[in-house]
DSSP file (Angstrom, degrees, kcal/mol; ACC not computed):
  #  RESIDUE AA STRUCTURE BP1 BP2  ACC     N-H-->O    O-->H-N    N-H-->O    O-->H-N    TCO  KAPPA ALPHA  PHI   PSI    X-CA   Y-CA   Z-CA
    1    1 A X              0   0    0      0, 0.0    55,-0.1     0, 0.0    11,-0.0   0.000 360.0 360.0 360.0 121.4    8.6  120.0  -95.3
    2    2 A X        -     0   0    0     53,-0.2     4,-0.4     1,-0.1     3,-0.3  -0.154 360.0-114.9 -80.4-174.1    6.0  121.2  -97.6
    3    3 A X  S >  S+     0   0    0      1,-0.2     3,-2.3     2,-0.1     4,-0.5   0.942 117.4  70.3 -84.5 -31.9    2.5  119.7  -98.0
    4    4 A X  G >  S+     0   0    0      1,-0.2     3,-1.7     2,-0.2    -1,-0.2   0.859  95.7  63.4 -30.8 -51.2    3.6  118.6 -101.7
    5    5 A X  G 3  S+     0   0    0     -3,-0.3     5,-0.2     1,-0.3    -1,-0.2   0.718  92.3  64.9 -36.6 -37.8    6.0  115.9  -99.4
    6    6 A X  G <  S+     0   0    0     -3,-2.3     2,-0.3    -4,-0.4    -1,-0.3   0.582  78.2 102.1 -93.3   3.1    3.1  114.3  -98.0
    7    7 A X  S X  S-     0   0    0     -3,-1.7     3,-1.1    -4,-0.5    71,-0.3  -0.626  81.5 -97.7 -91.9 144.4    1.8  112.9 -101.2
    8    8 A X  T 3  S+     0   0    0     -2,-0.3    71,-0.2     1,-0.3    -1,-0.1   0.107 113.9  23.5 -65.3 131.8    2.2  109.3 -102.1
    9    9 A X  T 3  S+     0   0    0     69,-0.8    -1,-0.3     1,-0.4     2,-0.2   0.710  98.3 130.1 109.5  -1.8    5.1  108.5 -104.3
   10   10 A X    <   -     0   0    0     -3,-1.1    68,-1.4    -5,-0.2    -1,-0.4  -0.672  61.4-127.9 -94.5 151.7    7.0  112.1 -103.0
   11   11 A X  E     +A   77   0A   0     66,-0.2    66,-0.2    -2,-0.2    -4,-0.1  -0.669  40.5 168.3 -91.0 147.7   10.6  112.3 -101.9
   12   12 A X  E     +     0   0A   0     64,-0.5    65,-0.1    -2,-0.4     2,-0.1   0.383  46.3  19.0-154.8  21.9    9.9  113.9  -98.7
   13   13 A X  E     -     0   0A   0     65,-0.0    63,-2.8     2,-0.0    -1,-0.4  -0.307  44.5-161.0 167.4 136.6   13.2  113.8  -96.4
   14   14 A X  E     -Ab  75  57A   0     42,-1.6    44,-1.1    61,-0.2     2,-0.3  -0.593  17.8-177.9-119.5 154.6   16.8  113.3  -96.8
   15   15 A X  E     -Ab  74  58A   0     59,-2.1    59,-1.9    42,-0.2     2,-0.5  -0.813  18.8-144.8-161.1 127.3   18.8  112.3  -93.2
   16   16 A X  E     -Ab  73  59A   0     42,-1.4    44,-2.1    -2,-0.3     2,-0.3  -0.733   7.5-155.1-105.2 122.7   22.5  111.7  -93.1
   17   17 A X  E     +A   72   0A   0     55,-2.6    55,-1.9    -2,-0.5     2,-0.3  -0.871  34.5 163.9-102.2 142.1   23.8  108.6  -90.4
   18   18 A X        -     0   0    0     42,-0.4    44,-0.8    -2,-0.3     2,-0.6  -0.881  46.9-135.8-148.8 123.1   27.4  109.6  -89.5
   19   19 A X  S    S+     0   0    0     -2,-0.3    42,-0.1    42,-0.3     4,-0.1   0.164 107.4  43.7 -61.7  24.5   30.2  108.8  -86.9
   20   20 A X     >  +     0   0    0     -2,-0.6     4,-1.8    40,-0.1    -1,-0.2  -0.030  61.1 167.7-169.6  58.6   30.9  112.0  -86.6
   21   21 A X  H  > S+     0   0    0     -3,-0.5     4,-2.6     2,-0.2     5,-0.3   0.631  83.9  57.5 -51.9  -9.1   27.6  114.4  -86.4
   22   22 A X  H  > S+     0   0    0      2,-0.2     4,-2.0     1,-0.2     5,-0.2   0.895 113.6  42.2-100.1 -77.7   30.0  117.9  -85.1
   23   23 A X  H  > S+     0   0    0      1,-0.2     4,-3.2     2,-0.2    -2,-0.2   0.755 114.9  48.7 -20.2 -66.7   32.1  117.4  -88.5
   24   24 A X  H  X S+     0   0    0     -4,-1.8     4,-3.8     2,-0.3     5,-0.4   0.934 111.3  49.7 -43.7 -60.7   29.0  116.7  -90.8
   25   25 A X  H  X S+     0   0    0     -4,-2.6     4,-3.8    -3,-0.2    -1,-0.2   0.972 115.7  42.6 -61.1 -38.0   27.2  119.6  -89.6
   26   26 A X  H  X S+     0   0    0     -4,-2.0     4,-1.1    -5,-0.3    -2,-0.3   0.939 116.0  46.8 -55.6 -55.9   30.3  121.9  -90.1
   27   27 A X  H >X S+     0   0    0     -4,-3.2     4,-3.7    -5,-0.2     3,-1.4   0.988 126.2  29.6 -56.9 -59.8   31.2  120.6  -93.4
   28   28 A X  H 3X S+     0   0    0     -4,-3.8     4,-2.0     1,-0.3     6,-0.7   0.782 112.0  59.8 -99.0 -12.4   27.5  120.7  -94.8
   29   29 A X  H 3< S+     0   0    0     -4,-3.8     5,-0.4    -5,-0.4    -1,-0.3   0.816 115.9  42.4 -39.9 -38.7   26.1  123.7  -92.8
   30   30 A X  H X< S+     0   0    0     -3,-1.4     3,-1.2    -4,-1.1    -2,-0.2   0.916 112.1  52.9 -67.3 -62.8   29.2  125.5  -94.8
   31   31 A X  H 3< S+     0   0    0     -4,-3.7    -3,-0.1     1,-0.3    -2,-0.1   0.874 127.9  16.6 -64.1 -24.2   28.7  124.0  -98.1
   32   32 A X  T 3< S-     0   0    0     -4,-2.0    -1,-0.3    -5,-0.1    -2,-0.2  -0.211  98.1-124.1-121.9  49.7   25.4  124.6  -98.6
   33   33 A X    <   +     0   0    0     -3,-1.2     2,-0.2     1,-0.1    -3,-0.2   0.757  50.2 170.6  13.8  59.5   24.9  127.4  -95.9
   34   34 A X        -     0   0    0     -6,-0.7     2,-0.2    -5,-0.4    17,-0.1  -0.646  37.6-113.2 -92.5 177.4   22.0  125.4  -94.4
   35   35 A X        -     0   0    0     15,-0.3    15,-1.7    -2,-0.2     2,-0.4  -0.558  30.4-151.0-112.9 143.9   20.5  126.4  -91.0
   36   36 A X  E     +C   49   0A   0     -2,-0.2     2,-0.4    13,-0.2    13,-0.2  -0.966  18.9 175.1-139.3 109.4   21.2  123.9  -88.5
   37   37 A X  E     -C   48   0A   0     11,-2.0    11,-2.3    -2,-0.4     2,-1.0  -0.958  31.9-117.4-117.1 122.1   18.7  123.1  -85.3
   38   38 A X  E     -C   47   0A   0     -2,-0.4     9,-0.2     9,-0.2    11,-0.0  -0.414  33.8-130.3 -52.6 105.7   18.5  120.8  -82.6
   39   39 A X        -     0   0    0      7,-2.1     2,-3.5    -2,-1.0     7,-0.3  -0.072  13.8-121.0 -57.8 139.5   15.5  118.6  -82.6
   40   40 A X        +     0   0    0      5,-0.1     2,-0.4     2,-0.1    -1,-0.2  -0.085  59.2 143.2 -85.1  58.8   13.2  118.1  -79.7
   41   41 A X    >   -     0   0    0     -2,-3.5     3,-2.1     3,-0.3     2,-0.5  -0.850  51.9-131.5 -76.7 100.3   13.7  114.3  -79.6
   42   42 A X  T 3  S+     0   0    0     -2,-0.4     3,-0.1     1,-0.3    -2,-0.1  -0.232  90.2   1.6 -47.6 104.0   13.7  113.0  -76.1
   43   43 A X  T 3  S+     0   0    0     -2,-0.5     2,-0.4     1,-0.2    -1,-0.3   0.515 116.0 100.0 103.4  -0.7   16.9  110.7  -76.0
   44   44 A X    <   -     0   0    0     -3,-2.1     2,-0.8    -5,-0.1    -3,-0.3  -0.989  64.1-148.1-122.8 127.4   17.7  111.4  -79.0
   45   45 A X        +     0   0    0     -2,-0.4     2,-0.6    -3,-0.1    16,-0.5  -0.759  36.1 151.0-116.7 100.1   20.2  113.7  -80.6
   46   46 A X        -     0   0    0     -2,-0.8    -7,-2.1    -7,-0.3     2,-0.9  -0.902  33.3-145.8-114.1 113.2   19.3  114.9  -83.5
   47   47 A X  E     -CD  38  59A   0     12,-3.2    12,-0.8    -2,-0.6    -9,-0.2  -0.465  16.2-135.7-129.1 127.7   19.6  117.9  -85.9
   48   48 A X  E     -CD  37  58A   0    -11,-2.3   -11,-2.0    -2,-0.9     2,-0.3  -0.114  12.0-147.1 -58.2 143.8   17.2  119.5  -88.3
   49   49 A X  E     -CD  36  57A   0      8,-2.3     7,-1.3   -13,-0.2     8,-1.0  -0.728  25.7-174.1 -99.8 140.8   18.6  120.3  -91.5
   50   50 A X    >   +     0   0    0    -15,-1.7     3,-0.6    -2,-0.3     2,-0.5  -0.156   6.9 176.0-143.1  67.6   16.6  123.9  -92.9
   51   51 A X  T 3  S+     0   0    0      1,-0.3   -17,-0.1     2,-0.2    -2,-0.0  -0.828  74.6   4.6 -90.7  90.9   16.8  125.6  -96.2
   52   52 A X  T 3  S-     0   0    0     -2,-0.5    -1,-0.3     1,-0.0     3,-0.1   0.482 134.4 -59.1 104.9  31.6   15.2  128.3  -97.5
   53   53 A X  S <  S+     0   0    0     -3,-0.6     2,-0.4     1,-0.2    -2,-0.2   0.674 114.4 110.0  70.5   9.8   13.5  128.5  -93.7
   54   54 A X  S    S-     0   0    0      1,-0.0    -1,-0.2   -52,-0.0     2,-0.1  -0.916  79.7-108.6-113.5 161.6   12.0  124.8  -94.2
   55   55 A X        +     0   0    0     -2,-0.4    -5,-0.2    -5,-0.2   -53,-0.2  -0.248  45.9 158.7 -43.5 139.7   12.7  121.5  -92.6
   56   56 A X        -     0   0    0     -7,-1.3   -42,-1.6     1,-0.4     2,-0.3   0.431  61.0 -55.7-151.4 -29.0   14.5  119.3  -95.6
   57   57 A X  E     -bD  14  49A   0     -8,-1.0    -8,-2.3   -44,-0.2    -1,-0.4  -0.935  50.6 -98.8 171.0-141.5   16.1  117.0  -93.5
   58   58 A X  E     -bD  15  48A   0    -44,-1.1   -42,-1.4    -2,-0.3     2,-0.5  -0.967  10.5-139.3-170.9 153.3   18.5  115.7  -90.3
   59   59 A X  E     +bD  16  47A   0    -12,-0.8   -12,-3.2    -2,-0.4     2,-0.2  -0.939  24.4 170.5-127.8 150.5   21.5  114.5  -89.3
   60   60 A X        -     0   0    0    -44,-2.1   -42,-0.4    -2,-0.5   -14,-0.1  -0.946  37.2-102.5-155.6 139.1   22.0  111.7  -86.5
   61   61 A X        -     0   0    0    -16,-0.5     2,-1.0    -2,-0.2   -42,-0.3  -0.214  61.4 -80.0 -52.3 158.7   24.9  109.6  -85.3
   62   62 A X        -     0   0    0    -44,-0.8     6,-0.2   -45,-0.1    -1,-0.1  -0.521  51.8-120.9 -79.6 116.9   24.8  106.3  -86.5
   63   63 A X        -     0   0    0     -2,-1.0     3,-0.4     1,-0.1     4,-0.2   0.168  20.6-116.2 -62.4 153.7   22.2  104.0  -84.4
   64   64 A X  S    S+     0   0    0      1,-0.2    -1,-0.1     2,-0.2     3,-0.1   0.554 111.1  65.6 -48.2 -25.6   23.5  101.0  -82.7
   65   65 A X  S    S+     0   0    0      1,-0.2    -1,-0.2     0, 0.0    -2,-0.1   0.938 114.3  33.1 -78.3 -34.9   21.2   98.4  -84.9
   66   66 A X  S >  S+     0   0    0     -3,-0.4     3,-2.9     2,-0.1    -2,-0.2   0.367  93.5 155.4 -99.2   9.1   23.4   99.6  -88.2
   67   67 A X  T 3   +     0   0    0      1,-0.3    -4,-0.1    -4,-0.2    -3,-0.1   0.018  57.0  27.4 -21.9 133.3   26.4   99.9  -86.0
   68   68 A X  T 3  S+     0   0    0      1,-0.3    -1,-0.3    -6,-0.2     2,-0.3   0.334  92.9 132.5  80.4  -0.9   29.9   99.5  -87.9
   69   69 A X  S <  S-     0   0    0     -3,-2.9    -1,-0.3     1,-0.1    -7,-0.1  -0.547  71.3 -97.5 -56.6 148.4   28.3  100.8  -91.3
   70   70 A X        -     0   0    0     -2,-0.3    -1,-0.1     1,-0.1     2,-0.1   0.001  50.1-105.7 -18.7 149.5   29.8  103.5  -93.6
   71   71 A X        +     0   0    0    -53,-0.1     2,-0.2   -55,-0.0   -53,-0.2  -0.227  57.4 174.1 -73.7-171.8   27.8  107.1  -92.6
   72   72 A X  E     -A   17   0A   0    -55,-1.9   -55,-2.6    -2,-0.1     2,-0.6  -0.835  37.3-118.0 161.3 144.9   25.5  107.5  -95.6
   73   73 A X  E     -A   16   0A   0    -57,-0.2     2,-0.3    -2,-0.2   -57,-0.3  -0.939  37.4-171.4-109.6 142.3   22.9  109.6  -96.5
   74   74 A X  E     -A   15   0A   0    -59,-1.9   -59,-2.1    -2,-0.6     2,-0.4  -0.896  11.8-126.6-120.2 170.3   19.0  107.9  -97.1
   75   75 A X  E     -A   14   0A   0     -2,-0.3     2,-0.6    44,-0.2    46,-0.3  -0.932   2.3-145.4-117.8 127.0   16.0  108.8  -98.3
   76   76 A X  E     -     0   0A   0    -63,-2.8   -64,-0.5    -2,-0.4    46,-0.2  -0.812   8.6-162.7-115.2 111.1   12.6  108.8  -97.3
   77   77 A X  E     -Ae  11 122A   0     44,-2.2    46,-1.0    -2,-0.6     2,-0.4  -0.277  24.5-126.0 -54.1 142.2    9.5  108.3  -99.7
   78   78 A X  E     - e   0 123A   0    -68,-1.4   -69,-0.8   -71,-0.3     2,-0.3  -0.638  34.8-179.0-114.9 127.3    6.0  109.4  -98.5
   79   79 A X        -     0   0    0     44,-2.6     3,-0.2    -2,-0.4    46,-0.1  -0.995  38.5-138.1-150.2 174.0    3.4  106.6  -98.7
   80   80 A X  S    S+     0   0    0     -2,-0.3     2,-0.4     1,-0.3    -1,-0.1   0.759 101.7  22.6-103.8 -17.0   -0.1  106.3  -97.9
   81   81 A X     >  -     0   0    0      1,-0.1     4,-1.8    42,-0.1    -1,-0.3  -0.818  57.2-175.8-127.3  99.2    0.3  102.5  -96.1
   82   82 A X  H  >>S+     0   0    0     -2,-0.4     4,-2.7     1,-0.2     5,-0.5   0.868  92.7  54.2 -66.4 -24.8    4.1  101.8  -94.7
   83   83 A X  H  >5S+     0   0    0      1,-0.2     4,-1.2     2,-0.2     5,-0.2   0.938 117.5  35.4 -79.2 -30.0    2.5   98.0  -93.7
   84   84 A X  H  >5S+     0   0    0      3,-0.2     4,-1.2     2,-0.2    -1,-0.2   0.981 113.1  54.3 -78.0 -39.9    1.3   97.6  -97.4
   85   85 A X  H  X5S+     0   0    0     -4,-1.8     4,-1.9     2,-0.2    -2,-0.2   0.950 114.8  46.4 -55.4 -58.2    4.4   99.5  -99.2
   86   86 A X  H >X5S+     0   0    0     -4,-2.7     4,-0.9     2,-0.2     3,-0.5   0.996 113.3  49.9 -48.2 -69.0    6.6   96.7  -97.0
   87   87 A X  H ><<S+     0   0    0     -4,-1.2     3,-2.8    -5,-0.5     4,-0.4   0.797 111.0  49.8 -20.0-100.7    4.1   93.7  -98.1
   88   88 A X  H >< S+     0   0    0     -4,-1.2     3,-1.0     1,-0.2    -1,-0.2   0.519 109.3  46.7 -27.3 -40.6    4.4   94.6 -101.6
   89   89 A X  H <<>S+     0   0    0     -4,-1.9     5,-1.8    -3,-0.5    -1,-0.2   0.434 106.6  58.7 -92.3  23.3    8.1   94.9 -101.9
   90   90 A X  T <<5S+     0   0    0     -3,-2.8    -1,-0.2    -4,-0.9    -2,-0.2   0.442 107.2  46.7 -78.6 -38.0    8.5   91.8 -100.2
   91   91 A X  T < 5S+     0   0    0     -3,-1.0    -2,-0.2    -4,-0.4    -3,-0.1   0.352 109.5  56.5-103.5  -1.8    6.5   90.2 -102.9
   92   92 A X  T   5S-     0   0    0     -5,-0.3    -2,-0.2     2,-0.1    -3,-0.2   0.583 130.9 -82.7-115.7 -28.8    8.5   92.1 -105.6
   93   93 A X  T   5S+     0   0    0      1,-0.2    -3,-0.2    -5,-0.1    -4,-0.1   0.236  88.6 129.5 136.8 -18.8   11.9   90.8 -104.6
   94   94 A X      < -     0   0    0     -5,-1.8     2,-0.3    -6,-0.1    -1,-0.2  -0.093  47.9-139.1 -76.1 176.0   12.6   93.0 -101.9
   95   95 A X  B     -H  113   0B   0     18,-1.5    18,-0.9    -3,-0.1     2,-0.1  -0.888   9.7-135.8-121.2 159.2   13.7   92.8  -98.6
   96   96 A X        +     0   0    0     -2,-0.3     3,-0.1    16,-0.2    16,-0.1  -0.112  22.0 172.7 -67.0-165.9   12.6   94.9  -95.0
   97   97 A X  S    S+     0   0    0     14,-0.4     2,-0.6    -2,-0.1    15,-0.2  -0.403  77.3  33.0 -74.1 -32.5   15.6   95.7  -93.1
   98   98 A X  S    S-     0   0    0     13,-2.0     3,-0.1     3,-0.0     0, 0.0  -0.936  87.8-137.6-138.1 108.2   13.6   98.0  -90.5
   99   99 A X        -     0   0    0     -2,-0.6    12,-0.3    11,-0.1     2,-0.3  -0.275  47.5 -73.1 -52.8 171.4    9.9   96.5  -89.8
  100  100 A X        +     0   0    0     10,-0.2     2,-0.3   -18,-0.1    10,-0.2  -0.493  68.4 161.5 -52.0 113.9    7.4   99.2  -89.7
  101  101 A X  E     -F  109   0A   0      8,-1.5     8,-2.6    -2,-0.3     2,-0.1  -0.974  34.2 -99.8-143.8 173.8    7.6  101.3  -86.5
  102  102 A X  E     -F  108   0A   0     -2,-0.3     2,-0.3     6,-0.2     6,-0.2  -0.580  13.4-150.3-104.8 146.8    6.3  104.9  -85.2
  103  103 A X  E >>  -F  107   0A   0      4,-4.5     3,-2.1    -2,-0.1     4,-0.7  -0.850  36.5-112.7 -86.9  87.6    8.2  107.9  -84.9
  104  104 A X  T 34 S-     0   0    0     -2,-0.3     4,-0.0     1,-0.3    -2,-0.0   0.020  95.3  -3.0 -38.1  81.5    6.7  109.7  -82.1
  105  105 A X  T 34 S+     0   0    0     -2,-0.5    -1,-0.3     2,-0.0    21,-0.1   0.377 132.9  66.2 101.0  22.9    4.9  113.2  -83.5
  106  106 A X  T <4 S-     0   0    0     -3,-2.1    20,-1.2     1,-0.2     2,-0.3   0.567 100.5 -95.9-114.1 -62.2    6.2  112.3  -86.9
  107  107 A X  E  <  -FG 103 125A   0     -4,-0.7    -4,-4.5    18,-0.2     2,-0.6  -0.947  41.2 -66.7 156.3-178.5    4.7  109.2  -88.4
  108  108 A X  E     +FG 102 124A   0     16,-3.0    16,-1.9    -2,-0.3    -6,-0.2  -0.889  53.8 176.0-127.8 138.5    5.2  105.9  -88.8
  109  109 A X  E     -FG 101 123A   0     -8,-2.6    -8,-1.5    -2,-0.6    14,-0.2  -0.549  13.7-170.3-126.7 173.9    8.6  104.6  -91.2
  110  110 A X  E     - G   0 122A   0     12,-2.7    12,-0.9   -10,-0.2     2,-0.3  -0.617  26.9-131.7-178.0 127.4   10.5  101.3  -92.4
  111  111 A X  E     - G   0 121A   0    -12,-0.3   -13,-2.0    10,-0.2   -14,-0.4  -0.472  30.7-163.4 -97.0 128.6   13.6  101.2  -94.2
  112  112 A X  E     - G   0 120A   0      8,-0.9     8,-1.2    -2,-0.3     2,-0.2  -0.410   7.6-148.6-107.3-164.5   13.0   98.4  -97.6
  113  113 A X  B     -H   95   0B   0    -18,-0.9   -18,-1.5     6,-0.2     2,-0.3  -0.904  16.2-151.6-152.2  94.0   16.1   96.7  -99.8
  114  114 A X    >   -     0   0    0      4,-0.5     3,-3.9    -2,-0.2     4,-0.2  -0.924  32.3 -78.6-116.6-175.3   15.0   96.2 -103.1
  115  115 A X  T 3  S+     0   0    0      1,-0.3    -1,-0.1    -2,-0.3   -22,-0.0   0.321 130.9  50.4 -26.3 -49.1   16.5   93.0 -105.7
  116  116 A X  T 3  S-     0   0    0      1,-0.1    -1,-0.3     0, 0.0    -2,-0.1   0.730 119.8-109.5 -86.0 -20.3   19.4   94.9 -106.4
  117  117 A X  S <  S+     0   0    0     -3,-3.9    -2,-0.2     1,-0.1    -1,-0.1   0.214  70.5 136.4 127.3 -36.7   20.6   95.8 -102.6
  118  118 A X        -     0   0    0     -4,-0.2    -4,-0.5    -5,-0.2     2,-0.4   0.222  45.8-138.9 -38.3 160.3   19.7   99.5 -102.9
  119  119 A X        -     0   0    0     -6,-0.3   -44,-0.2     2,-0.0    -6,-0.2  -0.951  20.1-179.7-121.7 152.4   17.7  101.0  -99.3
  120  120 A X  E     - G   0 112A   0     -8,-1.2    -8,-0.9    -2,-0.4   -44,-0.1  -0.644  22.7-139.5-166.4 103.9   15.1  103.1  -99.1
  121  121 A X  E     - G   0 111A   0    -46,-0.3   -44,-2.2    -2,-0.2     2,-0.3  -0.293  20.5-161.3 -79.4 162.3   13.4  104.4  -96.2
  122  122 A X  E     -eG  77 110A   0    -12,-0.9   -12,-2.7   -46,-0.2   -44,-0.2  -0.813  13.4-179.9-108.4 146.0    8.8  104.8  -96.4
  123  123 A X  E     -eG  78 109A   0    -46,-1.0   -44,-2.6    -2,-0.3     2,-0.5  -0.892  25.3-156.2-150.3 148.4    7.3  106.7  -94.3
  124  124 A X  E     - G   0 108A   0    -16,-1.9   -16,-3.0    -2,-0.2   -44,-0.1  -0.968  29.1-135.2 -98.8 109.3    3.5  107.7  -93.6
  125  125 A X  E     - G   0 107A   0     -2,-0.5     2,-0.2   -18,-0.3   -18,-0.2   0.124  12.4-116.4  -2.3 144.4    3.0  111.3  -91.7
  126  126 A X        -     0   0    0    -20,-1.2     2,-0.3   -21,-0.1    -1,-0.1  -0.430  49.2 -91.9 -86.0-179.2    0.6  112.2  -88.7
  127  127 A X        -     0   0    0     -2,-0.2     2,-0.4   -20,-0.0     0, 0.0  -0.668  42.5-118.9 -99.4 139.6   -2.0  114.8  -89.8
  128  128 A X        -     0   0    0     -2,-0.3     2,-0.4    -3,-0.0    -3,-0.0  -0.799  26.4-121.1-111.4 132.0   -0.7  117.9  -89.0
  129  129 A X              0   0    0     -2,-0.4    -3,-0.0     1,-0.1     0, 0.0  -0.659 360.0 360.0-105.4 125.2   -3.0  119.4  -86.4
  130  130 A X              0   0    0     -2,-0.4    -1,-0.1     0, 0.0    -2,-0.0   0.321 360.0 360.0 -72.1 360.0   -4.2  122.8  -87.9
């Protein structure tokens, strides 16, 4: 992830939910000859997506709260306040689906809704210790 990601209003990470992560990585490791890593999420099984030697994004079964959805790929938007970003589209028509909560050594995220149905996760970054 470059530092260009972390600025508000950037698309800044793509992450695929699937029922079937050993398929997904094979199919898209192939098509687009990405580099494929296991992340070091305790309890969580995860795998970093890497292209051109960066982070770009990950792929994860699909979690028990969205249980029985479609796989699907989202996207996550860089903002500078996830509690305001939520507020606001709340007041705009939108809905939350995933309050605001922390990732642990990433940041803190919350997957919005807006008037038309679409999702779209926010997320704010830690400072990346130099």
């Amino acid at each position: 992830m470059g530092n260009n990601c972390q600025v508000h209003g950037a698309f800044s990470w793509c992450e695929l939910l699937t029922t079937d992560t050993e398929s997904a990585k094979h199919f898209y490791g192939k098509l687009f000859n990405w580099a494929l890593e296991p992340a070091p999420i305790t309890g969580l099984d995860y795998t970093l997506v890497k292209s051109g030697g960066e982070k770009r994004g990950g792929i994860m079964a699909i979690p028990p709260a969205v249980e029985g959805e479609p796989p699907c790929w989202g996207v996550y938007v860089t903002v500078d306040d996830v509690e305001a970003t939520a507020k606001l589209a709340v007041e705009m028509g939108g809905k939350v689906l995933m309050p605001p909560h922390d990732i642990p050594d990433v940041g803190r995220f919350s997957v919005l809704q807006d008037p038309q149905g679409a999702m779209i996760s926010v997320i704010t970054y830690l400072p990346k210790a130099n």
